[in-house]
Steps between C-alpha positions, in 0.01 A plus 500: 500500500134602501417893385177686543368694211235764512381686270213749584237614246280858514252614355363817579122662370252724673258295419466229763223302346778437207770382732206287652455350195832392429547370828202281515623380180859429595439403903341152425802380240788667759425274743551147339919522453745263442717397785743791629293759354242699708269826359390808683228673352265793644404839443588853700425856529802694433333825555119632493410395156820293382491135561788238425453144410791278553610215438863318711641224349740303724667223393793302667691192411798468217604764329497500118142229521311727780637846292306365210235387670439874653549622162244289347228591779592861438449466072144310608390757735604794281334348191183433677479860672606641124170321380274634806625844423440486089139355597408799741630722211284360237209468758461846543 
């Protein structure tokens, strides 16, 4: 039986230019996925001043392989946006 797994990452800042950054970071890596796996990223204003960059992670196929296969996506992404946000820390 084929499942569908999505997972849906946000990250939230006032500062577009930030959430630009990451995206333009992540956008050209989430779109070269392995078979059964598809990524969603873009940016939106949540309110005047608030903006929201996300990132959807669907993935479909067996279940224990594809589960694992979300998860790992999910630690690479997380460990790369952990990096972006240390280097915007020290940069300022």
């Amino acid at each position: 039986m084929r499942e569908m797994f999505l997972s849906r990452l946000r990250v939230l800042s006032s500062d577009s230019r930030y959430l630009k950054a990451m995206y333009e970071a992540m956008h050209p890596d989430n779109q070269d996925t392995p078979c059964g796996m598809t990524i969603n990223d873009y940016i939106v204003e949540v309110k005047p001043s608030s903006y929201e960059y996300v990132v959807e992670i669907k993935v479909s196929g067996e279940k224990a392989r594809e589960f694992d296969s979300l998860r790992g996506a999910l630690d690479d992404i997380l460990s790369i946006l952990s990096s972006i946000s240390k280097l915007s820390i020290m940069l300022k």
